[in-house]
C-alpha positions, 0 to 999 in steps of 0.5 A: 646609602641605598638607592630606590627608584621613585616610582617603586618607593611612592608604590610600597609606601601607598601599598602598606599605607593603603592596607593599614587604613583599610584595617583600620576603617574596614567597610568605612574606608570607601565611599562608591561614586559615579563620573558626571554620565553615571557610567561609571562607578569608581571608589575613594577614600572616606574623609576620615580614611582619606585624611589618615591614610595621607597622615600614614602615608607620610609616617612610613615615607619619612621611617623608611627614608631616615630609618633605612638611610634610603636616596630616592633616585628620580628621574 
């Protein structure tokens, strides 16, 4: 069985989740927002980019995991 740092799976697996939905909604796939003072902006998810990117996120999780036999080592 391989082992994997925690930290370096949730990264590769939010890495590729991320890219797939940003070709999936393209310009749709983030909404620009403000903090409470209007300093400054930051991006999210769209809704429906948010909601498919937690779907995808979970998809790649349980592939690697099972597919590549991987223990998740957390600290």
């Amino acid at each position: 069985m391989n082992k994997i740092d925690n930290e370096t799976f949730k990264q590769v697996v939010t890495e590729v989740a991320c890219q797939i939905t940003t070709e999936r909604f393209g310009e749709n796939t983030w909404i620009a927002k403000q903090d409470d003072q209007a300093v400054l902006e930051y991006f999210e998810y769209s809704p429906e980019a948010q909601e498919y990117f937690n779907n995808k996120y979970d998809e790649i999780e349980h592939l690697l995991i099972t597919d590549l036999k991987l223990k998740i080592k957390i600290y």
